[in-house]
C-alpha positions as CSV (number, residue, x, y, z in Angstrom):
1,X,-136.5,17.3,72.2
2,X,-136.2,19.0,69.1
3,X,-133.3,17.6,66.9
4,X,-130.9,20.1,64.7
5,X,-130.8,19.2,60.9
6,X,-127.9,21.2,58.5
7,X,-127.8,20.3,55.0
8,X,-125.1,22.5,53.2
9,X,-122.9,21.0,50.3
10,X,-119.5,21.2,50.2
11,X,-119.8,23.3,47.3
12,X,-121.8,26.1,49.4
13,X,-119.6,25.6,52.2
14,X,-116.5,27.0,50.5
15,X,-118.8,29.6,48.7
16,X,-119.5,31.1,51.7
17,X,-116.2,30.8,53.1
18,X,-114.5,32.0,49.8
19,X,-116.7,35.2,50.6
20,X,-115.0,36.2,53.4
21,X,-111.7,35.5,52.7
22,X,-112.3,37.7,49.3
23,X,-113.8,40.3,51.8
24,X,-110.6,40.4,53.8
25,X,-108.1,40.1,50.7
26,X,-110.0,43.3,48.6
27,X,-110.1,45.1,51.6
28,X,-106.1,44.9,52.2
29,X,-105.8,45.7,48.6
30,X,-107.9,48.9,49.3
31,X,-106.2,50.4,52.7
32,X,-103.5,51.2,51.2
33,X,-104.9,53.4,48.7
34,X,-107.0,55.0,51.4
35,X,-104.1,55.0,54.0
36,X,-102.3,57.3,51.1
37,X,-105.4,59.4,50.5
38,X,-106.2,60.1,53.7
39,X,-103.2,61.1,54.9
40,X,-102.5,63.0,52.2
41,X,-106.0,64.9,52.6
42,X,-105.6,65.0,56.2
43,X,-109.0,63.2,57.0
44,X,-107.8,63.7,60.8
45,X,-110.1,62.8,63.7
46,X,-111.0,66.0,65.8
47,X,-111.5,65.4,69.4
48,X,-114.7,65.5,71.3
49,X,-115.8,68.2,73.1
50,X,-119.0,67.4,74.2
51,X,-119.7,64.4,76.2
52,X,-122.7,61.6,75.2
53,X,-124.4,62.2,78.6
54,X,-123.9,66.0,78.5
55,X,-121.9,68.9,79.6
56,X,-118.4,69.2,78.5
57,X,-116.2,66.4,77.8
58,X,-113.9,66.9,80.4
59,X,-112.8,62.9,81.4
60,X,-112.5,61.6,77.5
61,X,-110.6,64.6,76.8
62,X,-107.8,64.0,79.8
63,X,-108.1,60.3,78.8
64,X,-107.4,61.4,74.7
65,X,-105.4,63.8,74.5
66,X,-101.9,62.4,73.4
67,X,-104.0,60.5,70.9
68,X,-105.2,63.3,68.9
69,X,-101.8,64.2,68.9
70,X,-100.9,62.1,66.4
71,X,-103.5,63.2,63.8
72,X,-105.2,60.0,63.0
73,X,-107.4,59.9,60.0
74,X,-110.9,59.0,60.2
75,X,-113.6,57.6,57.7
76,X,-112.0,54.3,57.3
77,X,-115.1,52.3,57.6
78,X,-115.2,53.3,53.8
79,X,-112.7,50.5,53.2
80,X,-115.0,47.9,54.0
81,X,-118.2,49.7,52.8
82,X,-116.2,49.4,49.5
83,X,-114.9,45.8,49.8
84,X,-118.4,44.2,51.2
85,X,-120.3,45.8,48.3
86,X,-118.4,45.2,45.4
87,X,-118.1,41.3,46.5
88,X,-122.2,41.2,47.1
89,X,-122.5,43.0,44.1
90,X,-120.2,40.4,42.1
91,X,-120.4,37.3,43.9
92,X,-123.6,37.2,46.0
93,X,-126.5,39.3,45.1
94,X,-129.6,38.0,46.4
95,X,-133.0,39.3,45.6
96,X,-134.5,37.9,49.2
97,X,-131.1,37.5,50.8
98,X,-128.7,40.4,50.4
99,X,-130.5,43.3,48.9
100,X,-131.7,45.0,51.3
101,X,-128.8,44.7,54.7
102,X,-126.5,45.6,51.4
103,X,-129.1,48.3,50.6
104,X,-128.7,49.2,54.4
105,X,-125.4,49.4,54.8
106,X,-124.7,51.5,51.9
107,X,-127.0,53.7,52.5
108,X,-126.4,54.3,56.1
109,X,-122.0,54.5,54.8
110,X,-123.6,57.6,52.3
111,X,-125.2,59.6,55.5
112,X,-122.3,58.5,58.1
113,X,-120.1,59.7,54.7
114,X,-121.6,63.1,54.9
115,X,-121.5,63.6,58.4
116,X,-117.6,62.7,58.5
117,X,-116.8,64.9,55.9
118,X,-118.8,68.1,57.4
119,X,-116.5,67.0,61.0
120,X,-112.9,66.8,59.4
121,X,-113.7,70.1,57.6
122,X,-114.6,72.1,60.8
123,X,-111.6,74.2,61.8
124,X,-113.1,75.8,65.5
125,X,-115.1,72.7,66.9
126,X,-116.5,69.1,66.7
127,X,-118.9,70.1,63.9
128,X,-121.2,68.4,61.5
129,X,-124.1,67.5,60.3
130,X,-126.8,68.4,62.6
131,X,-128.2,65.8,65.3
132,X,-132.0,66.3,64.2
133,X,-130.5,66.7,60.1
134,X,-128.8,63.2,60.8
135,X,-131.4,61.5,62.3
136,X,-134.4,62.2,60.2
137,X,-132.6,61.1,57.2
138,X,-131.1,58.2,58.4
139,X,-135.3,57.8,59.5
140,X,-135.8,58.2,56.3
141,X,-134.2,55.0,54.9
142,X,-134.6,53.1,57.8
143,X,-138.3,53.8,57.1
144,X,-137.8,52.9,53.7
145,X,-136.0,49.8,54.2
146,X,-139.0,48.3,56.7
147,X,-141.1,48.6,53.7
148,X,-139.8,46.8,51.6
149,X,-138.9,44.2,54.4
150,X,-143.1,44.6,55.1
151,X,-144.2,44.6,51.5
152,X,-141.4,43.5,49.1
153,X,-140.6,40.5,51.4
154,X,-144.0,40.0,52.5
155,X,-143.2,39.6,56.5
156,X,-146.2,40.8,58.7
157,X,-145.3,39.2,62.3
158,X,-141.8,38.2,64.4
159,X,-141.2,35.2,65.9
160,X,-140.9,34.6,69.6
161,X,-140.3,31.4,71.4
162,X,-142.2,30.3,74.0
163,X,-145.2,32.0,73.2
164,X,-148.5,30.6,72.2
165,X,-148.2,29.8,68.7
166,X,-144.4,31.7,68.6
167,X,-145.5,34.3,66.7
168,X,-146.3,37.8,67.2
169,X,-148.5,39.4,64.3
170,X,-147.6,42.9,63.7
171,X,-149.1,43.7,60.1
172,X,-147.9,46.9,58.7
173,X,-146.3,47.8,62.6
174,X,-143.9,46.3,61.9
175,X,-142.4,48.5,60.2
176,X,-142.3,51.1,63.1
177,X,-140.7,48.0,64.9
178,X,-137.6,47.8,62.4
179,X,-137.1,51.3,62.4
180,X,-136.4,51.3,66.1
181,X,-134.5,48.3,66.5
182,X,-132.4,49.3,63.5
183,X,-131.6,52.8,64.5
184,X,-131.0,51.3,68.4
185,X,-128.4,48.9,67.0
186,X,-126.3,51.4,64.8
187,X,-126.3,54.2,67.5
188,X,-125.2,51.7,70.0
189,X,-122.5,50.1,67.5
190,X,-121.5,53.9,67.2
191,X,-121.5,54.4,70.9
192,X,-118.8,51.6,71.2
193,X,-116.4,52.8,68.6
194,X,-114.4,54.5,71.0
195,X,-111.6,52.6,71.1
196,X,-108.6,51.4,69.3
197,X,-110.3,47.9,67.8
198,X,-112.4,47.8,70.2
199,X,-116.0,48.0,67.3
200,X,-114.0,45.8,65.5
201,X,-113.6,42.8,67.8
202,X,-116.8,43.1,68.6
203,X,-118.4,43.6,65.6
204,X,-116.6,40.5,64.2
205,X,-117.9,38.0,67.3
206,X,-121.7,39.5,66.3
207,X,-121.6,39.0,63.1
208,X,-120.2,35.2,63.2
209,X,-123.1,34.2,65.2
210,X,-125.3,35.4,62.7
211,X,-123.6,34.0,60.2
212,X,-123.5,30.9,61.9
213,X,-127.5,31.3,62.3
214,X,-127.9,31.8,58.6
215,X,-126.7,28.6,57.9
216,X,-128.6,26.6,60.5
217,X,-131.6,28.3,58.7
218,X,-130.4,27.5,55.1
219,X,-129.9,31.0,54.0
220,X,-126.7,30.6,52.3
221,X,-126.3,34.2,50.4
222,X,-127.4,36.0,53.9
223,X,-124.9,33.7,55.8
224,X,-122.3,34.7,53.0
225,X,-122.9,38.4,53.5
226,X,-122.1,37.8,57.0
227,X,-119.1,36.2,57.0
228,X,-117.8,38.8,53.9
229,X,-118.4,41.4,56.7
230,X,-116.7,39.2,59.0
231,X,-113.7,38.9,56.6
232,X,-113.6,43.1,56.0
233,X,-113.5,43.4,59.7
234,X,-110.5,41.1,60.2
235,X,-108.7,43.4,57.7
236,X,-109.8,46.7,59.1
237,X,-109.3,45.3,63.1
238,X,-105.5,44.6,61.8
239,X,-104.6,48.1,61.5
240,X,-107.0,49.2,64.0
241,X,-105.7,47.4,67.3
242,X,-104.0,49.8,69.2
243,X,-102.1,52.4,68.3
244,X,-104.7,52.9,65.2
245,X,-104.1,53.4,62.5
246,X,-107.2,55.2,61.1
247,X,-110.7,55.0,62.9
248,X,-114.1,53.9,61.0
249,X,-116.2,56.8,61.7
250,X,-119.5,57.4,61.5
251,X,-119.0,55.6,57.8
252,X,-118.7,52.4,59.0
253,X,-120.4,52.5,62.3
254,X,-123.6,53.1,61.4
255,X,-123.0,51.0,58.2
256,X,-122.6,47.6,59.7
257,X,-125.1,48.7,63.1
258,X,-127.7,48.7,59.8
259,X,-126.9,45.5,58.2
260,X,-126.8,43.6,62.2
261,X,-130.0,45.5,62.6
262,X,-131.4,44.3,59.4
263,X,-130.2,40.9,59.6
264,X,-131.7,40.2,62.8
265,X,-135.3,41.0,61.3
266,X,-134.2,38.8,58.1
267,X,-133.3,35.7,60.4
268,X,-136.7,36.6,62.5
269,X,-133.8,36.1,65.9
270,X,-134.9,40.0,67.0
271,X,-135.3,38.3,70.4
272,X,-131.4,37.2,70.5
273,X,-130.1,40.6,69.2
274,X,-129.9,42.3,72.2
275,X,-128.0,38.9,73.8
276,X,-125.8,39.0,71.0
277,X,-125.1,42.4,71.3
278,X,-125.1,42.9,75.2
279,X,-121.5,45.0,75.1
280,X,-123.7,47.3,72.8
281,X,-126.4,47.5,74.9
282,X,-124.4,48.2,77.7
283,X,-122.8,51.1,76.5
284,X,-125.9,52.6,75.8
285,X,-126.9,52.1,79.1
286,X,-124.5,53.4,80.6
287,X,-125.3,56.7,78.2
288,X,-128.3,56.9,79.4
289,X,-128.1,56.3,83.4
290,X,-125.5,58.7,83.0
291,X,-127.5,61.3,81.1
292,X,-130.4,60.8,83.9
293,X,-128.4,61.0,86.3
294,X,-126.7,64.3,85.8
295,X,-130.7,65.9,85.4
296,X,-132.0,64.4,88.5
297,X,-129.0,64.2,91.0
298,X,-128.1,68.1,89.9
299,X,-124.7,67.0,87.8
300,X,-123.8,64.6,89.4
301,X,-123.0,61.1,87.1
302,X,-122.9,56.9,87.9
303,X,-120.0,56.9,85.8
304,X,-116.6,58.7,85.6
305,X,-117.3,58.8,81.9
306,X,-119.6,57.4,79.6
307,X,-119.7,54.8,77.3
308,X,-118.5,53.0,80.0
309,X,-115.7,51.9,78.5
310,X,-114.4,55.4,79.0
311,X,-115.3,54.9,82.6
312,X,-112.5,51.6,83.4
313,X,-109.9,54.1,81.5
314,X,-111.0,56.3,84.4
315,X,-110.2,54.1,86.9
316,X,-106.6,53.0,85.8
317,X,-107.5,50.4,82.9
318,X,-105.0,50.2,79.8
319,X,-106.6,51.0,76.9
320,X,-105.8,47.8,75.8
321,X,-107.0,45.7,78.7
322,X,-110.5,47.4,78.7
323,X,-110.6,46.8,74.7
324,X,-109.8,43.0,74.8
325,X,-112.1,42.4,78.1
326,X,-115.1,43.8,76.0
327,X,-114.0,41.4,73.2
328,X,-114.3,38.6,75.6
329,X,-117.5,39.8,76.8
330,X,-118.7,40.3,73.3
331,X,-117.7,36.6,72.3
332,X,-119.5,35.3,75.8
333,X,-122.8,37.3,74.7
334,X,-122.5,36.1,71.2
335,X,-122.2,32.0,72.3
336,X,-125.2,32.6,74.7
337,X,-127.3,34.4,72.2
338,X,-126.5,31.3,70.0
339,X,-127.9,29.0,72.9
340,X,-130.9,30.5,73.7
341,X,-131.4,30.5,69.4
342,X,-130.8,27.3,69.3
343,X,-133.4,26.3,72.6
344,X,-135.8,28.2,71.1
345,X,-135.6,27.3,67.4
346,X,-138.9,25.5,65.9
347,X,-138.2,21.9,66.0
């Protein structure tokens, strides 16, 4: 049996844990001053029209409706884009370590920026930035960001327990490997933004396990990251419970679905992110059955709605009962994804 060794000193310990309470205190400090601006600047949400699995939105919009009412401003994710970088940037900047999920992130908070902006300016329709515009770019430094994970960081293979020698040697595929496992983790992260707190409940419970795995590995500056995303989240989730206060947006969405991609490759725990992230991976299942479903059965759809949290509003659930049951689920998924890390772990 393989026995768990942690060596951390005390003086590391509240390092990383002074991280995220610095995340959470900066990021208070800064709603306000976007509250005021976006309010001001009317940075307001515009309904959907179009549903994920196709056709016209017609469910989420009877579900919605008195919502958008209240002209709720999006692109809040910028909050924590701001306070996680400028505490990496001062506190915990780490060549091996940090670099690139904050590289990531940013860069991902600059396209999902973008795209936001081109949506709150449309005045007839849902608009902005084209779905093949979006995705090559964001292709772009997804693509760039494997390489330097492949030749900067020098990692050629993934690990995979129980397997002959627990490694799988990839060379320079690898690459093609982190760009789909990235880009499937920040569209699903995206998917489940749909509801008041309900990305950042569960973003908080993913994150902690990885922070949690970081310092079982001894990467200190990785596992402070974490936990200063962990601290941003708590900030943002406070005025995001229901009724919102602002939404992240496609800002912050695909921002921290980067960095969790990214830092699953950086731990080598690929294996455990879809555990870890089962609430994500089961809204983007529910996408897609939908979306196949409507082409082969002539319209017709599995669910009343899709992400499937849309669906339980369908069927009678409170907003806030389906929001808090998928942050159960989400902590459930993220203490078995810890297990099966810690079974498999090299002794």
């Amino acid at each position: 049996m393989n026995t768990l060794h942690i060596t951390i000193t005390s003086h590391d310990l509240v390092s990383i844990l002074s991280l995220a309470f610095f995340g959470f205190v900066l990021s208070m400090i800064i709603t306000p001053l976007y509250t005021t601006i976006a309010y001001k600047k009317q940075w307001w949400k515009r309904q959907r029209t179009e549903a994920w699995s196709g056709g016209t939105a017609v469910v989420y919009a009877k579900l919605h409706a008195e919502k958008h009412k209240r002209n709720i401003p999006t692109m809040a994710g910028l909050i924590f884009v701001l306070a996680v970088s400028t505490v990496t940037l001062i506190a915990n900047l780490h060549r091996g370590q940090t670099w690139l999920p904050l590289a990531g992130l940013i860069g991902a908070a600059c396209i999902g920026l973008i795209d936001d902006f081109m949506n709150i300016r449309s005045h007839n329709n849902v608009a902005g930035m084209s779905a093949r515009l979006k995705f090559s770019l964001y292709s772009i430094l997804i693509l760039i960001s494997g390489w330097w994970f492949y030749a900067k960081l020098g990692v050629h293979s993934m690990y995979l327990p129980w397997i002959a020698h627990n490694q799988w040697h990839l060379g320079i595929l690898i690459i093609a490997l982190f760009w789909f496992v990235v880009i499937a983790t920040a569209i699903s992260v995206d998917l489940s933004d749909g509801l008041d707190g309900l990305a950042g409940g569960l973003l908080t419970s993913s994150f902690m396990a990885y922070a949690i795995i970081c310092i079982v590995e001894s990467k200190f500056a990785l596992a402070g990251f974490c936990l200063t995303i962990v601290g941003t989240l708590l900030s943002y989730t406070w005025f995001n419970i229901y009724p919102a206060r602002f939404f992240m947006g496609d800002v912050g969405a695909f921002a921290l679905g980067t960095a969790l991609g990214i830092i699953a490759f950086q731990t080598n725990t690929v294996y455990i992110l879809p555990v870890i992230g089962a609430v994500y991976v089961m809204e983007t299942g529910s996408v897609i059955i939908n979306r196949l479903s409507r082409r082969l059965r002539h319209g017709k759809k599995v669910f009343l709605s899709s992400p499937i949290h849309h669906h339980f509003e369908a069927i009678g659930w409170p907003e806030t009962k389906v929001t808090m049951r998928f942050w159960i689920l989400g902590q459930i998924a993220s203490v078995i994804g810890l297990i099966i890390f810690l079974l498999g772990r090299r002794g």
